[in-house]
C-alpha positions, 0 to 999 in steps of 0.5 A, a space after each residue: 386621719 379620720 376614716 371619712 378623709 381616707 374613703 374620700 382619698 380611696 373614692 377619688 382614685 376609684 373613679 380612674 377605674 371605674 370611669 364613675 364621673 358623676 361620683 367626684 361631684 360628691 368629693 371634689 369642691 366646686 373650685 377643685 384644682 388640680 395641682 399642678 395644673 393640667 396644660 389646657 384643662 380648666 380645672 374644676 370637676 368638670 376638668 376632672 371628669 375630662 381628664 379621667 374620660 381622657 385617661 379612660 380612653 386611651 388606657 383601656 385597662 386604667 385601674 388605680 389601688 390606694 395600698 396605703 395613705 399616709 398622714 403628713 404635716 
């Protein structure tokens, strides 16, 4: 796995942590889902950014790590 997937990797979680919504513009693609789906969430980043504002709210302290990132086939 090349470094650029494993900084994408390490970005997408950081954004729980950091509440940095603007930043998953640059990692998630327009038609990003995620999987599975999240009852009434519309998917896309914007339903990214909702759910990570929706996270952030009710767990003051949401802090996410990536240890490890392991390559499957």
């Amino acid at each position: 796995m090349s470094s650029n997937h494993i900084a994408t990797i390490r970005k997408f979680y950081e954004v729980f942590t950091t509440g940095d919504v603007p930043g998953s513009d640059q990692i998630l693609a327009a038609d990003w889902q995620p999987l599975p789906a999240i009852p009434e969430n519309p998917g896309g980043r914007g339903g990214q950014k909702s759910t990570v504002h929706f996270l952030r709210s009710l767990l003051k302290d949401l802090a996410s790590i990536v240890e490890e990132v392991y390559e499957c086939d």
